[in-house]
C-alpha positions as MATLAB code, in Angstrom:
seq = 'XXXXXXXXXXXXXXXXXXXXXXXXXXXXXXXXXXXXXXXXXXXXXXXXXXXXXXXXXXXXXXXXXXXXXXXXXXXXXXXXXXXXXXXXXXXXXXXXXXXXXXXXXXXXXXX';
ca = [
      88.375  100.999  121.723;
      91.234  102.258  124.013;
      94.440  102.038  122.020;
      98.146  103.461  123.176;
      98.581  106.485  121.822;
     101.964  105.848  121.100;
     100.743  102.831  118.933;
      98.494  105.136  116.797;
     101.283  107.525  116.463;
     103.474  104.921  115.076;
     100.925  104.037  112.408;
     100.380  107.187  111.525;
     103.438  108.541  110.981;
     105.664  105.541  110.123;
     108.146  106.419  112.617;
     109.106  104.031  115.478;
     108.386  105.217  118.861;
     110.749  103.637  121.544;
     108.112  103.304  124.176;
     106.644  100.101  122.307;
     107.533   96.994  123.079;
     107.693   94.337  119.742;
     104.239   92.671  121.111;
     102.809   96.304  120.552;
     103.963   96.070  116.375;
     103.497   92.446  115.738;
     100.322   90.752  113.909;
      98.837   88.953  117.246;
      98.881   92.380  119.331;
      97.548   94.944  116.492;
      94.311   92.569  115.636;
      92.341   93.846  117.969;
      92.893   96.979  116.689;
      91.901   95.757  113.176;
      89.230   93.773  114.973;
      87.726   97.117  116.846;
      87.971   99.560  113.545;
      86.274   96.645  110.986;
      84.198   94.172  112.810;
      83.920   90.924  111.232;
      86.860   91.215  109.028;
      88.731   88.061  108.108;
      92.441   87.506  106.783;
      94.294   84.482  106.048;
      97.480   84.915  106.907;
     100.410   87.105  107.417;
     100.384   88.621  103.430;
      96.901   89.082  104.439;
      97.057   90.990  107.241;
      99.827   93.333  106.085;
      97.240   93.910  103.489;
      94.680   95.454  105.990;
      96.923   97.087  107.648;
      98.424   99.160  104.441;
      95.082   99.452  102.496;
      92.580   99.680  105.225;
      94.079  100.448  109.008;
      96.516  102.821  108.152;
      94.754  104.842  105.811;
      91.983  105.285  108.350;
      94.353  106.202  111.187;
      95.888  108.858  109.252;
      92.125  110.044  108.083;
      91.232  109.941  111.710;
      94.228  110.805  113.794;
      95.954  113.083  111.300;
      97.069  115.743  113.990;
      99.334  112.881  114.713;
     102.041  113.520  112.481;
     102.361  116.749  114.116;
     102.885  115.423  118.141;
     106.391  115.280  118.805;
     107.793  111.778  120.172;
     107.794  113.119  123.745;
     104.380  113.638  123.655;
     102.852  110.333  122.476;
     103.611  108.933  126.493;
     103.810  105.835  127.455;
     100.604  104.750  128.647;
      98.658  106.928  127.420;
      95.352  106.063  125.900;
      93.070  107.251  122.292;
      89.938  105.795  121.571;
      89.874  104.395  118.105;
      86.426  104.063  116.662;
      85.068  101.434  114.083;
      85.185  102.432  110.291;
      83.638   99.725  108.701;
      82.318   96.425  109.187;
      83.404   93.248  107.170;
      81.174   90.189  106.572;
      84.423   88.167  106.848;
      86.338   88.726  103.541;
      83.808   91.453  102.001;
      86.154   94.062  102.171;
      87.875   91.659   99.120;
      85.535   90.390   97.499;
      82.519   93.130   97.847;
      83.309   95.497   94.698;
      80.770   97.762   96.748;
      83.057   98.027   99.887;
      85.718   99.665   99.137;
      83.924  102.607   97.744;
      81.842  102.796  101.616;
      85.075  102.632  102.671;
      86.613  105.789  101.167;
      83.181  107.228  101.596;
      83.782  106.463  105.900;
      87.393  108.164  105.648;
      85.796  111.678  104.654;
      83.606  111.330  107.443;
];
């Protein structure tokens, strides 16, 4: 999946970037992020999906996208695109509930 690059970089390195707009940070326009990266996940509600996001999304960004934290603000443009690939599918709430998942899914981050 095509992703702004300034979106990753914000993930990855915690810092704001000023090119995104609050759509680009809010639940509603990182799910299909979360969406592309672990197919068939499911979370409940807004507890839930910071939960992804900290445990699951931003661990594998920073796995995945590490050289990252070393791109200077000025060079994470506006409009400019990364592809994000998928990590891990999730049979809806697996990735809770599965003991066995989260072990495939540190195994997928050294990959």
């Amino acid at each position: 999946m095509q992703v702004k690059k300034a979106v990753v970089w914000w993930l990855v390195r915690g810092e704001d970037h000023p090119s995104l707009a609050e759509g680009d940070k809010n639940a509603q326009g990182l799910d299909p992020l979360i969406k592309a990266m672990f197919p068939g996940i499911d979370y409940y509600s807004i507890t839930g999906f910071s939960q992804v996001m900290h445990e699951l999304v931003i661990p594998a960004l920073r796995a995945r996208h590490g050289e990252l934290r070393r791109v200077a603000t000025r060079d994470a443009r506006p409009g400019e695109m990364i592809e994000v690939a998928e990590v891990l599918p999730s049979v809806g709430y697996q990735w809770q509930d599965d003991p066995a998942w989260m072990p495939r899914f540190r195994q997928a981050l050294q990959h």
